[in-house]
SERO-4910 file (N, C-alpha, C, O; in steps of 0.05 Angstrom, whole numbers):
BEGIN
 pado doro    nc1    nc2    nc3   cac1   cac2   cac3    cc1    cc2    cc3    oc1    oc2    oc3
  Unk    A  -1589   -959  -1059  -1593   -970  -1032  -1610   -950  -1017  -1606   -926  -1014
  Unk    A  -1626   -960  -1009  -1641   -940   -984  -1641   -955   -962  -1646   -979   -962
  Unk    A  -1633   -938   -935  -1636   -934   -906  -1657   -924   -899  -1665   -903   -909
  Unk    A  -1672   -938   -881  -1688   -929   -863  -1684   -929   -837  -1688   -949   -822
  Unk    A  -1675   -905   -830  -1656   -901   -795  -1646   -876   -800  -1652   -857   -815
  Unk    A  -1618   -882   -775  -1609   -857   -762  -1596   -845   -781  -1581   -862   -791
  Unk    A  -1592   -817   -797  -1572   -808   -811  -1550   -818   -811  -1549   -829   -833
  Unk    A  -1525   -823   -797  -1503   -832   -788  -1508   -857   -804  -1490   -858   -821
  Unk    A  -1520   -871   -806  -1531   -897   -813  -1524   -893   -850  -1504   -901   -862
  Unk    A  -1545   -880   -860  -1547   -868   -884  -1513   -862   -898  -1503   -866   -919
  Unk    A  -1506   -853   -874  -1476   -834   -882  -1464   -852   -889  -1461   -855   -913
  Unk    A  -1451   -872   -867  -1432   -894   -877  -1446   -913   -902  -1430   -914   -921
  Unk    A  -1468   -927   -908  -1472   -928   -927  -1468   -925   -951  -1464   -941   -970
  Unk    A  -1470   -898   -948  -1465   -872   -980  -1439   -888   -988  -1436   -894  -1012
  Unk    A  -1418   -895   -970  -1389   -898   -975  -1388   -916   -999  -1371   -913  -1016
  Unk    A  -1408   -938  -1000  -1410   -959  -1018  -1421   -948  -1045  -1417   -959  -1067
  Unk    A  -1434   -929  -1043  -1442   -928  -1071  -1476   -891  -1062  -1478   -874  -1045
  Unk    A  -1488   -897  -1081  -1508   -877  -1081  -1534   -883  -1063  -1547   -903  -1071
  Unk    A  -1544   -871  -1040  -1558   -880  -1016  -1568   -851  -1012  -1558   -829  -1011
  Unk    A  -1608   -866  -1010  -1627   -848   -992  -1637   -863   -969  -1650   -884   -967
  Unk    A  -1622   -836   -944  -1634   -840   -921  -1664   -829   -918  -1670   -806   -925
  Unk    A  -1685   -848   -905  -1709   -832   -902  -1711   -838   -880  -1709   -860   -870
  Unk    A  -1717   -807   -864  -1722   -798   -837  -1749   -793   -834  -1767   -794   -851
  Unk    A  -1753   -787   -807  -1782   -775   -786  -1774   -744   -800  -1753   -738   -810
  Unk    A  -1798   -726   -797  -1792   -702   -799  -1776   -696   -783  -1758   -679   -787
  Unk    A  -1779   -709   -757  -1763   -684   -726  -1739   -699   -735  -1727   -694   -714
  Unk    A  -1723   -712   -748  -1692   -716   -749  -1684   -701   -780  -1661   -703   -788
  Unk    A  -1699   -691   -792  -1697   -665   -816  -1670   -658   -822  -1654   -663   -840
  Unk    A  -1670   -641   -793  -1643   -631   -798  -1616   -643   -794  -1594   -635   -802
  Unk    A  -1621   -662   -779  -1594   -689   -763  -1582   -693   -800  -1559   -694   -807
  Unk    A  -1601   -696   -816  -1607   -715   -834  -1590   -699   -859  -1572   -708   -872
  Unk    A  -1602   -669   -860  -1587   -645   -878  -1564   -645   -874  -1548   -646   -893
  Unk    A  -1557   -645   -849  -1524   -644   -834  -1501   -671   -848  -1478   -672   -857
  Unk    A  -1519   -687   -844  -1501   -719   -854  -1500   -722   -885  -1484   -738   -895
  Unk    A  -1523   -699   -906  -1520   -704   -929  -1498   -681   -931  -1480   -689   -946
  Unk    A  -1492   -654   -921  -1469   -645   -924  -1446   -654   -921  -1425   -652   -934
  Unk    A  -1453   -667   -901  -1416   -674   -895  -1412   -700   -922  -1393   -703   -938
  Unk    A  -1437   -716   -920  -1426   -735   -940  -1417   -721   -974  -1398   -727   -989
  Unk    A  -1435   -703   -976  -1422   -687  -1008  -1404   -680  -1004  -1389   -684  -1023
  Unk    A  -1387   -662   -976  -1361   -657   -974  -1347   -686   -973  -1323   -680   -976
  Unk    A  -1348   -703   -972  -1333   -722   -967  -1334   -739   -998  -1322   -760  -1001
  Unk    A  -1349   -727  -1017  -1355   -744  -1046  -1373   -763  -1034  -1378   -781  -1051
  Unk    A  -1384   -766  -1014  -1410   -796  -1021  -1432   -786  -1028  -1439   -765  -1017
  Unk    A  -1452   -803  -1050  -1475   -793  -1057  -1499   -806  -1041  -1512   -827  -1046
  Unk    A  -1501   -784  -1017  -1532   -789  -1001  -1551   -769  -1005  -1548   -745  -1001
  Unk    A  -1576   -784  -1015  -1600   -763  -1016  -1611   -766   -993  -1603   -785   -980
  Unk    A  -1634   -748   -979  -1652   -757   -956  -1677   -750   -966  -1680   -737   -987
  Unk    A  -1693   -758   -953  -1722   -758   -958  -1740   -760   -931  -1732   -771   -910
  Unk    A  -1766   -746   -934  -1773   -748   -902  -1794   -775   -912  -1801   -783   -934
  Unk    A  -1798   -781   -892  -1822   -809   -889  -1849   -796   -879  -1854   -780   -861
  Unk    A  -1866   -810   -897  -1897   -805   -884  -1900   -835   -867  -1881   -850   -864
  Unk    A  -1924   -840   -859  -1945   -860   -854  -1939   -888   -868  -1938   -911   -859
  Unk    A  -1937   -880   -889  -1920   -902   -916  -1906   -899   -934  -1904   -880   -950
  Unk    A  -1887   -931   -933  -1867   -921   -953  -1860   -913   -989  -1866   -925  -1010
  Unk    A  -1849   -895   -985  -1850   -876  -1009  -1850   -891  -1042  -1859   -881  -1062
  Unk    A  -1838   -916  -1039  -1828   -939  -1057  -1846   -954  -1065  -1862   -965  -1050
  Unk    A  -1846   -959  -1095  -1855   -977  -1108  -1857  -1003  -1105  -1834  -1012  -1100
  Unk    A  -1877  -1025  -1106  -1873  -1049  -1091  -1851  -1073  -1114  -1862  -1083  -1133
  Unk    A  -1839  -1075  -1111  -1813  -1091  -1116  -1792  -1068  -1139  -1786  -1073  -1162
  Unk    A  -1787  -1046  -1124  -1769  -1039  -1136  -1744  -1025  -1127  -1733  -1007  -1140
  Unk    A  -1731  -1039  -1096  -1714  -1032  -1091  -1697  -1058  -1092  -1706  -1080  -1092
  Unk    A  -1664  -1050  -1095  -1646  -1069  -1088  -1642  -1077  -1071  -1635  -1101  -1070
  Unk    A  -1645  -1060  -1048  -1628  -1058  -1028  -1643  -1043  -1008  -1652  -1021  -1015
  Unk    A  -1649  -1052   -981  -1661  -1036   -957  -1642  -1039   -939  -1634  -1061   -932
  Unk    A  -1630  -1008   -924  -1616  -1026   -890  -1633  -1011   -876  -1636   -986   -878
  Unk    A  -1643  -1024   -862  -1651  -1023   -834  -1641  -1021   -804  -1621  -1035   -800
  Unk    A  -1649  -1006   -784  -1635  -1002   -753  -1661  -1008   -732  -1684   -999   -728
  Unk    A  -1640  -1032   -717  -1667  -1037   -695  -1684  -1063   -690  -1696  -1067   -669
  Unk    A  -1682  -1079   -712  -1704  -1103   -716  -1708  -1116   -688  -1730  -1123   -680
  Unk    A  -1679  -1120   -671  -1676  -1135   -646  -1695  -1121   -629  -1703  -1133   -609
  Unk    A  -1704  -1095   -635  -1720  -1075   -603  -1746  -1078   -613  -1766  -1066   -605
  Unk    A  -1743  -1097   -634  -1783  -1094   -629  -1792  -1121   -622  -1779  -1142   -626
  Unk    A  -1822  -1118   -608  -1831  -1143   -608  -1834  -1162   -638  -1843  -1155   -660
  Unk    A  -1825  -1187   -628  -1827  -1209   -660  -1855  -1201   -677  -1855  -1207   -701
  Unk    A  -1878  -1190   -666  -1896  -1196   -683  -1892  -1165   -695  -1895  -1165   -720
  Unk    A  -1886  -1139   -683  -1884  -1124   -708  -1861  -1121   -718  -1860  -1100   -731
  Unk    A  -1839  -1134   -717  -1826  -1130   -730  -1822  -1153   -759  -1805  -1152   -777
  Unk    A  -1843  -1170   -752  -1846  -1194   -779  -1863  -1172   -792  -1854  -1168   -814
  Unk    A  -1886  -1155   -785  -1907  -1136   -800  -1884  -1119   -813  -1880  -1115   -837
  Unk    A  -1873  -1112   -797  -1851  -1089   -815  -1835  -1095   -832  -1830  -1081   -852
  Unk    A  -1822  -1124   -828  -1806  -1133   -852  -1827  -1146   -874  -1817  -1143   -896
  Unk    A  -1849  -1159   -875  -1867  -1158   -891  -1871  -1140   -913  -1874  -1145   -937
  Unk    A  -1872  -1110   -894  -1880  -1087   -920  -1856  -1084   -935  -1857  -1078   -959
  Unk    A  -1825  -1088   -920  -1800  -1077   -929  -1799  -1104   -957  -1800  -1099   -981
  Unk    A  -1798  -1126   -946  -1799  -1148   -973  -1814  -1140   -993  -1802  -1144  -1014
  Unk    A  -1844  -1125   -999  -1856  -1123  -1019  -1842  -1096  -1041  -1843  -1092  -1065
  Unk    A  -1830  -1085  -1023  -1810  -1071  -1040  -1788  -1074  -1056  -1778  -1059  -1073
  Unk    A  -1780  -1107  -1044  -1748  -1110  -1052  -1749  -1113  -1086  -1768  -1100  -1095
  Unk    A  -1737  -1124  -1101  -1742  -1145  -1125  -1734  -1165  -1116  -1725  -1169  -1094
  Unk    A  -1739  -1180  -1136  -1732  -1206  -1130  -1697  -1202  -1129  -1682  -1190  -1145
  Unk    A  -1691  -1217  -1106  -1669  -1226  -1106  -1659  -1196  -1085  -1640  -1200  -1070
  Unk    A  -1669  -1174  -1083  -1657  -1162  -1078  -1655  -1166  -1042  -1665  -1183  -1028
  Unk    A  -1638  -1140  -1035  -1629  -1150   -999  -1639  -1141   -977  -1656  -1123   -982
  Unk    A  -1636  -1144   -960  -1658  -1134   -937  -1631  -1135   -911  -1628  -1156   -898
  Unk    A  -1614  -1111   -906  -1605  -1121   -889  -1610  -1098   -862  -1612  -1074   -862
  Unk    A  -1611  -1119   -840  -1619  -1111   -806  -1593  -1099   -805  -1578  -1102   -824
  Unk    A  -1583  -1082   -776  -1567  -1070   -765  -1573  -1063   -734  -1583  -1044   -721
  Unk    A  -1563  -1088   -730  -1579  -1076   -690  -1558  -1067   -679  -1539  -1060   -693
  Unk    A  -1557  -1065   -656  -1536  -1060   -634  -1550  -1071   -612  -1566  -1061   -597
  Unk    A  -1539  -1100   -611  -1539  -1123   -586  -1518  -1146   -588  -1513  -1157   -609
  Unk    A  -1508  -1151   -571  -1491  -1169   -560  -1499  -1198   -558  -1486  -1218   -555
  Unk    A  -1536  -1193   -561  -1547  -1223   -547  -1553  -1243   -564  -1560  -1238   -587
  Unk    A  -1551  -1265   -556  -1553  -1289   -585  -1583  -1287   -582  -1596  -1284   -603
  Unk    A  -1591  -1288   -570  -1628  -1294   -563  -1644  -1273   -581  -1660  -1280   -598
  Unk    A  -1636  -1241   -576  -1638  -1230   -608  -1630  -1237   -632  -1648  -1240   -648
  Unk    A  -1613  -1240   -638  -1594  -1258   -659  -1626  -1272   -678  -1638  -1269   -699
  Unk    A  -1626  -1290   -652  -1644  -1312   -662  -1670  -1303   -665  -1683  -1315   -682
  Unk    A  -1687  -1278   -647  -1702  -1276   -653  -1707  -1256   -684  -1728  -1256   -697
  Unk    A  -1679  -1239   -689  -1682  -1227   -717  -1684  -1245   -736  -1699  -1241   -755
  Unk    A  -1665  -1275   -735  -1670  -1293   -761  -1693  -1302   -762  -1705  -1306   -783
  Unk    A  -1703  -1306   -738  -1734  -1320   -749  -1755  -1300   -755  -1775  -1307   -767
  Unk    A  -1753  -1278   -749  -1760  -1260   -766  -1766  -1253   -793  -1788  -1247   -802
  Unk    A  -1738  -1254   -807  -1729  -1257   -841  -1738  -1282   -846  -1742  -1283   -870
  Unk    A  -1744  -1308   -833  -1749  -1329   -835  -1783  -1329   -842  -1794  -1339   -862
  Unk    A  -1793  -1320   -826  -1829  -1320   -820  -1832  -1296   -850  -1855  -1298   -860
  Unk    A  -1825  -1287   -857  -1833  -1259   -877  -1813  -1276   -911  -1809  -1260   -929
  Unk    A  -1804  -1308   -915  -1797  -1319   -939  -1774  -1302   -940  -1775  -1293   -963
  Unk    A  -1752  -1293   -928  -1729  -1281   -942  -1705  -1312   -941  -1703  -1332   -927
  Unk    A  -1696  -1302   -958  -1674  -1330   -966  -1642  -1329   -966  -1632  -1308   -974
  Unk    A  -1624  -1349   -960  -1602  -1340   -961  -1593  -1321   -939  -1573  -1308   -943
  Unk    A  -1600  -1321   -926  -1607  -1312   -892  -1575  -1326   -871  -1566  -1349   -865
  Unk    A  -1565  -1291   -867  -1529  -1301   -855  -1532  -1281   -838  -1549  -1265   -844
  Unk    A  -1517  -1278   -815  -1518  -1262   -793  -1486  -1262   -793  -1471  -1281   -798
  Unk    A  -1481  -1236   -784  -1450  -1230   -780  -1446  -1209   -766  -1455  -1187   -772
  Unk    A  -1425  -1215   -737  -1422  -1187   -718  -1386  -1183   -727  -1364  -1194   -723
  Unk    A  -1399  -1158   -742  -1374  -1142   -749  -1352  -1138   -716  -1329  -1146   -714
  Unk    A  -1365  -1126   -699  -1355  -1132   -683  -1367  -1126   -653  -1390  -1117   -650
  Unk    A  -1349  -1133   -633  -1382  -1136   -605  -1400  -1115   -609  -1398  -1093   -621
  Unk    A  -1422  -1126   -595  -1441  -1111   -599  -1458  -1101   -622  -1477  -1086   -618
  Unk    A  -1452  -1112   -654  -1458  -1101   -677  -1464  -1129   -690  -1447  -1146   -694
  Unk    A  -1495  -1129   -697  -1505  -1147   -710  -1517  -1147   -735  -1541  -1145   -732
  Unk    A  -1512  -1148   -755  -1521  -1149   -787  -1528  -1178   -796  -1513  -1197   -799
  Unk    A  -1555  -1175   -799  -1576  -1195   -808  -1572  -1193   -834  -1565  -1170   -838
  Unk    A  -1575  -1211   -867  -1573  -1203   -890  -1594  -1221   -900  -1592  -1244   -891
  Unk    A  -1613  -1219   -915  -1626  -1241   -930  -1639  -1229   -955  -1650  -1207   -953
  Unk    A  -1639  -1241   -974  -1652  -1242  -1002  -1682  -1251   -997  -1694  -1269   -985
  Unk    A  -1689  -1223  -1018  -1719  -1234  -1029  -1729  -1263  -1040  -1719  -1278  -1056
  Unk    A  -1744  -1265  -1031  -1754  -1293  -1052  -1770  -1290  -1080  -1777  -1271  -1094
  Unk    A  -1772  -1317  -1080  -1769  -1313  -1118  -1798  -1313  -1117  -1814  -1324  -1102
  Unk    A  -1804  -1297  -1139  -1834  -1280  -1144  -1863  -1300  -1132  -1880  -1294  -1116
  Unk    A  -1859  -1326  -1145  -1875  -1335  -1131  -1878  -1352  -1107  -1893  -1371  -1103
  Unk    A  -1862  -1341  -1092  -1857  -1343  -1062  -1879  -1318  -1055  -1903  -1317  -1047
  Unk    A  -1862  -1300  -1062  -1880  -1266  -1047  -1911  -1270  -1059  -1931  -1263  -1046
  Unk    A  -1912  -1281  -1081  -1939  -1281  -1088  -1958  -1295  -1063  -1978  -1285  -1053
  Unk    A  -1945  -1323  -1055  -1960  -1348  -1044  -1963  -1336  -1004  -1980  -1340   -987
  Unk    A  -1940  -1322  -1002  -1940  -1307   -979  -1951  -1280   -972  -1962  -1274   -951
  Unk    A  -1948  -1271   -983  -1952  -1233   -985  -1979  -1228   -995  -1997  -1214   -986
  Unk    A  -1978  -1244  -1017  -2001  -1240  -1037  -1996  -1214  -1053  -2014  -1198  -1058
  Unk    A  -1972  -1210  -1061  -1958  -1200  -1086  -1935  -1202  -1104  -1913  -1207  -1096
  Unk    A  -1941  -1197  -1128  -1911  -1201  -1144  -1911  -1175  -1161  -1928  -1157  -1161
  Unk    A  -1888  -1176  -1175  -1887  -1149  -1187  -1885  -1161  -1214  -1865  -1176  -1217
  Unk    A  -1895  -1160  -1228  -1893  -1181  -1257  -1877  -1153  -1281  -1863  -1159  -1300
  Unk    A  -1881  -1136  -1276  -1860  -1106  -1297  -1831  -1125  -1291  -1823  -1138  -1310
  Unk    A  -1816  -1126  -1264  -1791  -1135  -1260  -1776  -1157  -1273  -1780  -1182  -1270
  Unk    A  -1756  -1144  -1289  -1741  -1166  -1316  -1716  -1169  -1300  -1708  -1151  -1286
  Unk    A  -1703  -1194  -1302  -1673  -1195  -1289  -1660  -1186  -1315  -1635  -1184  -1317
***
């Protein structure tokens, strides 16, 4: 699983299984701090700093979480989930994590995952204020006909 966000973010994560958070340089050390405590605690989080672009192979993650989709304007945040889909594999997940209360974000994160071919697309507030968007990659030649890529190495 990889996170892209706040440490804290990364941390709870880890709980599920093995997770790299990738940070800005200036949150470095926020980031060192949350992989200590998670090794004291047994969860396996790596961090990584972020350049300009992302560090990942194009369809070779399972799993992306993300923080924020609701605070950006719709058009870059369809650009940003764009690049995040060419990473996934097929099938794999793409899930949002905002902090908003409002259905009008709600709706504008699904059409979001909607405009960028993600599939299987469920929204669930754990609880007020806490919004988790979830949607699956589409199948290769979806991303091909949209994106204008597929990863043809990738075997189920």
């Amino acid at each position: 699983m990889v996170v892209l966000g706040p440490p804290w973010l990364g941390n709870a994560v880890a709980s599920g299984g093995r997770t790299l958070v990738v940070v800005e340089a200036a949150t470095r050390p926020t980031a060192l701090r949350a992989q200590r405590r998670a090794r004291r605690e047994q969860r396996p989080l790596d961090v990584a700093i972020a350049a300009g672009e992302l560090p990942f192979r194009r369809g070779s993650l399972s799993a992306i979480v993300v923080e924020n989709v609701a605070g950006l304007p719709a058009a870059d945040a369809t650009r940003w989930l764009e690049a995040l889909v060419l990473c996934l594999r097929p099938g794999g997940r793409l899930i949002a994590a905002d902090a908003t209360a409002s259905t009008d974000a709600a709706a504008r994160v699904s059409g979001c995952f909607l405009s960028v071919s993600l599939t299987n697309i469920v929204q669930e507030w754990p609880r007020e204020g806490a919004l988790l968007t979830i949607g699956a990659s589409p199948a290769p030649a979806v991303v091909m006909a949209r994106l204008g890529f597929v990863n043809t190495d990738f075997r189920l």
